[in-house]
Each structure stands twice: as structure tokens, then as C-alpha cells.
VONU-407281 format. One record per atom (N, C-alpha, C, CB): residue in one letter; x, y, z. Coordinates in steps of 0.02 Angstrom, whole numbers, plus 50000, padded with zeros to 5 digits. Glycine has a CB too. Example, Ala and Ser with C-alpha at 12.3 -4.5 7.8 and 13.67 -1.06 7.14 Angstrom:
<rs>
A506604971650390A506154977550390A506604983550390A505654977650452S506424988850354S506844994750357S506455000250394S507044997050286
</rs>
This chain:
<rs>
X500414994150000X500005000050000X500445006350000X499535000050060X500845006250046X501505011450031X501655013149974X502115009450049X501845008149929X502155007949873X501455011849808X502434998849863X500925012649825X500815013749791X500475022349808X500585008049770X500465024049869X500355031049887X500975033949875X500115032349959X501775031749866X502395034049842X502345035949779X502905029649848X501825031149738X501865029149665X501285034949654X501675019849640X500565036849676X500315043049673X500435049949686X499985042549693X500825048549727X501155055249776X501535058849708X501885052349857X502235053549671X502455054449619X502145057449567X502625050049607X501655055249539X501285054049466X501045061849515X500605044949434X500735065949572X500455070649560X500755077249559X500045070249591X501385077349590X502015079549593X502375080949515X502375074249636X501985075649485X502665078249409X502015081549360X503265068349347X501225079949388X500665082949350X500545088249366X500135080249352X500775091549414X500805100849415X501265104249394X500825104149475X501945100149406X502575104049370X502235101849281X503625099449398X502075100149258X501855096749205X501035103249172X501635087049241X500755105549231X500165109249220X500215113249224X499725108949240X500975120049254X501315126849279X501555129049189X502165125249352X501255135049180X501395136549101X502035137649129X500985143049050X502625140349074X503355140649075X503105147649020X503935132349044X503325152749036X503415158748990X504015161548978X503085163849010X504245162548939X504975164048917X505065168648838X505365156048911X505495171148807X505745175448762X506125170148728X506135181748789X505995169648643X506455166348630X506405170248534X506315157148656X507045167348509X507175168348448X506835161248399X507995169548447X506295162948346X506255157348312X506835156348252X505565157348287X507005150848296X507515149448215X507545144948171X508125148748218X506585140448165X506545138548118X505725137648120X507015133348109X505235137848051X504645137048044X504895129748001X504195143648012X504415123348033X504165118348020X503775118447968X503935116448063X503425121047991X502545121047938X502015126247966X501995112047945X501485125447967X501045130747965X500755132248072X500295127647896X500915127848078X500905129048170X501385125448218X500185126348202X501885123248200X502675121948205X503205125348209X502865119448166X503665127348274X504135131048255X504865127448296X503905138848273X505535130748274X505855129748333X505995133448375X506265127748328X506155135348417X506395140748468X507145141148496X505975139848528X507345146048493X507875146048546X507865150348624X508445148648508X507655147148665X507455151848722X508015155848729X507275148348791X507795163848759X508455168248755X509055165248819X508185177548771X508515163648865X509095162248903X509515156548902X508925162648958X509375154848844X509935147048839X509635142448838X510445144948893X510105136648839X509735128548839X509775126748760X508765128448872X509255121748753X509045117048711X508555122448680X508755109848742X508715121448589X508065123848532X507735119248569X508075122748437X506805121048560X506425118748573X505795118348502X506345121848634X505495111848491X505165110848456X504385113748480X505325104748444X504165119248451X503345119348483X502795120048441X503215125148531X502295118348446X501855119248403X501215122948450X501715112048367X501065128748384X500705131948405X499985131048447X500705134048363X499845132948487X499245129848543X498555132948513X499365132948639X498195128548489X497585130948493X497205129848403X497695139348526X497725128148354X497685130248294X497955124348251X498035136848286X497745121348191X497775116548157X497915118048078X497215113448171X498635120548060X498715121047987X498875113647949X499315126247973X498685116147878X498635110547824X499535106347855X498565115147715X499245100747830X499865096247821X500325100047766X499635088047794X501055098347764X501555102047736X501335098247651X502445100347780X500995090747667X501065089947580X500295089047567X501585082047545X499885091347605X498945094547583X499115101147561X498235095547660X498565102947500X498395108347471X498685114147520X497635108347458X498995120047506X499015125847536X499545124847599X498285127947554X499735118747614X500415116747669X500855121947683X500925110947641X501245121247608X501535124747615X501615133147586X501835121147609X501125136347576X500785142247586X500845143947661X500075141647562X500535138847693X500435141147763X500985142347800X500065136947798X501555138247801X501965138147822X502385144347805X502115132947813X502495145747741X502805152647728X502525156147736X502995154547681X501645157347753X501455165647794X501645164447865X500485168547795X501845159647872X502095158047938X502745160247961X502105151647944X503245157147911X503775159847912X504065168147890X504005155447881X503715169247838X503945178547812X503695181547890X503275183647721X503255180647924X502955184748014X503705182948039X502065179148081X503655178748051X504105173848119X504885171648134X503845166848117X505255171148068X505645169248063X506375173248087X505505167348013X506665170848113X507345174048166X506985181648191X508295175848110X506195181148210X505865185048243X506055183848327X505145183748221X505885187148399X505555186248446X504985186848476X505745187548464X504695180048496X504225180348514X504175179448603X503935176148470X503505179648611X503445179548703X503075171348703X502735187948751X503275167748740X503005159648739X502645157648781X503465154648744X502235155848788X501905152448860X501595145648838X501235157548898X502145143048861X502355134048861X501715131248895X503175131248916X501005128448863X500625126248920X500875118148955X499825126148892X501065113548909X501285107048908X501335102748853X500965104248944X501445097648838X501765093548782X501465092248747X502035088648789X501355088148681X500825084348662X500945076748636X500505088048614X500765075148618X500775066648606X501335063448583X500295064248558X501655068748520X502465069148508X502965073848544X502575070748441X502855075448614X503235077348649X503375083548632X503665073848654X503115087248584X503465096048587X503055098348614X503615101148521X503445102848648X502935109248682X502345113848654X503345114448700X501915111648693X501105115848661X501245123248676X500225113448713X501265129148638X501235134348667X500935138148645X501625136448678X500775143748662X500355151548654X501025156548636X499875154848747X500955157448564X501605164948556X501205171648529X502365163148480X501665174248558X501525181248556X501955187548506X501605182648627X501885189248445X502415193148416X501965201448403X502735188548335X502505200948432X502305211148424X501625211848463X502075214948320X501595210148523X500915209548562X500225205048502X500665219448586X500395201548477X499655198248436X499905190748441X499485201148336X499345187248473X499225180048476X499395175848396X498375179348500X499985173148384X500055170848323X499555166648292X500595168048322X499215159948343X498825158148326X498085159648310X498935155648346X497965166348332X497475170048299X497535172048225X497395175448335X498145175748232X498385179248178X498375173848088X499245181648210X498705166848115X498595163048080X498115160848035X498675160648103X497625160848102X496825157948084X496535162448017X496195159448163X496515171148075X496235175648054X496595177447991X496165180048100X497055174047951X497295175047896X497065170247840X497925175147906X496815164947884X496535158447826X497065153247825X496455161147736X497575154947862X498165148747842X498095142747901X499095152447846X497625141647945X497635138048000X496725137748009X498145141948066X496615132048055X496045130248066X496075132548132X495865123648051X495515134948180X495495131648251X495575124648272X494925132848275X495905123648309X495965115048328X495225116048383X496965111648382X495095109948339X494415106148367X494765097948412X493755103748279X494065099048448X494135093048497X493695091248516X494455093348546X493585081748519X492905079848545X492275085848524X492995079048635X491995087348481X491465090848483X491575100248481X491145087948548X492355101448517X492395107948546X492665111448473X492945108548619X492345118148452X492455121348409X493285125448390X491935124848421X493545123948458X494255127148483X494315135648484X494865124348430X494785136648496X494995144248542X494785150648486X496065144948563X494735148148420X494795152648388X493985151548339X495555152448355X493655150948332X492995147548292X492775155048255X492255143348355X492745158348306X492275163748276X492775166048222X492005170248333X493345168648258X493995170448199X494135166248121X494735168748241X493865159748138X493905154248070X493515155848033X493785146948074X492785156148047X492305158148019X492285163147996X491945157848044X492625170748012X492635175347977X493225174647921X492645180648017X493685172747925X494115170147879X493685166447815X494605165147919X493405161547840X492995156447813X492535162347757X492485151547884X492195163347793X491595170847745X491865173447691X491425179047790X492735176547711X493315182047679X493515178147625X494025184347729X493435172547615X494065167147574X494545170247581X494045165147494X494835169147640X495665168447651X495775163347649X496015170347707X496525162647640X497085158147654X496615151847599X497255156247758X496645146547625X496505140647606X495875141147613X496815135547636X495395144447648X494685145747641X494365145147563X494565153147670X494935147947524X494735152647441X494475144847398X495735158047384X494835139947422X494665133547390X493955131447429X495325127547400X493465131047390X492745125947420X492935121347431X492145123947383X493655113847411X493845109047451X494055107147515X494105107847431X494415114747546X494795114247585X494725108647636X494815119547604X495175103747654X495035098747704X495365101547761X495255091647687X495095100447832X495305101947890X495915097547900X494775101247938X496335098047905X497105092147930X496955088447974X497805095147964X496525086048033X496425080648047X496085076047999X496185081148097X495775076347961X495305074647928X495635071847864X494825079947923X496115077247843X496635074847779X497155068047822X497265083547745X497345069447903X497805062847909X497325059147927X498435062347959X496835058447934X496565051447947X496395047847890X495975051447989X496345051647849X496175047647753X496955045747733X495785055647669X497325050147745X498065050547700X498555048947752X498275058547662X498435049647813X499095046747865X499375053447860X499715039547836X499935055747894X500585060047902X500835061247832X501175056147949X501015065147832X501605065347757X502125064647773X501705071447712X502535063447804X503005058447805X503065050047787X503125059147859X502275049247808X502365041547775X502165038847711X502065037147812X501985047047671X501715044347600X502255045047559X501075048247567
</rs>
């Protein structure tokens, strides 16, 4: 019984350091794709892989990928941004919220047409109303009546890496 209030005690101990955002200044010094970046925190350490929190751009080899990624990159690139690290995601990079020139990138994204709101279970995500006006505007990838949402393109097509 010990062993296993040691073993909870643990697991709740590493789920708050795990749930404490991390905010920091860093230089991007590389765009991935359309909500992907790398970071170099100013104060040192390890580039960090993060992907943008809240927001779902096209796969790099779906329609408009890589569009997105370069309105991504001409904003961002060996830019500084303000970070707020919420926590990881399933491939281990950091989920975060950036900030350039005081404007929420992942708004900025959306509200440009190059990114979706990330949806979940049912939830419209952080940005819906902003998509939708995009959506109305034909921006970005909006302008195509095909446009597929990127979850939706990897669950038909897998990752592009594995095609």
C-alpha cells in the first residue's frame, strides 16, 4: 500500500510541474510548417520544438501546406516572440501560446486563413469565431470550396512523412 501512495504522491508531483505554464522570450530559428516552430529560448538551453496551441494548419504535403507555412515563416522567422509553454503533446513538443509584436500568432494565423481552430471531441476550439470570419473572407486556404481540415486529411492520408 505504501508503494503505491509513493507511486501517486509521484505521478501528482510531476502533474503540476507538468500543468505550471513556462513563459519565456525566445528567437524562432526555424518554421516547420504552418503551426510548428523551433525556438531558441533567450536564456539558453536546448532549441525547442513547439507547436502552436490552439490552431491546426494544412499538412506540409495537403493543398496550401506549404503556403501556410511561409505566411508563417515571412511573420516569424529569426523573429522574437513571448512563449507560454502550456505542456507537451503526444509527440512530445511543447504546446504553446506565442506572442509577436503583442498579437496572439495563433489567431493571427487563423484570422489569415492559413490555420484552422483546433477542434476537439465536439469543441469548436479557441479561435471558431475568427475561422469563420476568415471562412466568409476566402482567406488563406478558405478561397478553395475543398479545403480539408488536417485532421481529417491525416486520417484519410496518414502523416506526410509516411506517404
Amino acid at each position: 500500500m505504501r508503494t503505491v501512495w509513493c507511486c501517486l504522491f509521484g505521478w501528482l508531483l510531476g502533474f503540476s510541474a507538468w500543468a505550471e505554464p513556462e513563459a519565456y522570450r525566445a528567437l524562432v530559428v526555424r518554421v516547420v510548417d504552418g503551426d510548428t516552430v523551433w525556438l531558441q529560448p533567450e536564456s539558453g538551453g536546448a532549441v525547442r520544438k513547439t507547436r502552436i496551441e490552439g490552431i491546426d494548419a494544412p499538412e506540409i504535403c495537403q493543398a496550401d501546406g506549404r503556403a501556410a507555412r511561409d505566411a508563417l515563416r515571412a511573420v516569424l522567422q529569426r523573429q522574437w516572440v513571448h512563449v507560454r509553454s502550456v505542456r507537451r503533446d503526444t509527440f512530445g513538443r511543447d504546446l504553446g501560446q506565442l506572442q509577436w509584436q503583442g498579437q496572439d500568432v495563433g489567431e493571427w494565423m487563423v484570422r489569415e486563413g492559413w490555420a484552422w481552430s483546433y477542434r476537439w471531441q465536439g469543441d469548436p476550439g479557441p479561435y471558431a469565431d475568427v475561422e469563420r470570419q476568415a471562412t466568409i473572407a476566402q482567406r488563406g486556404v478558405h478561397r478553395r470550396a475543398q479545403a480539408v481540415y488536417p485532421g481529417t486529411f491525416r486520417r484519410v492520408h496518414g502523416p506526410c512523412h509516411a506517404q
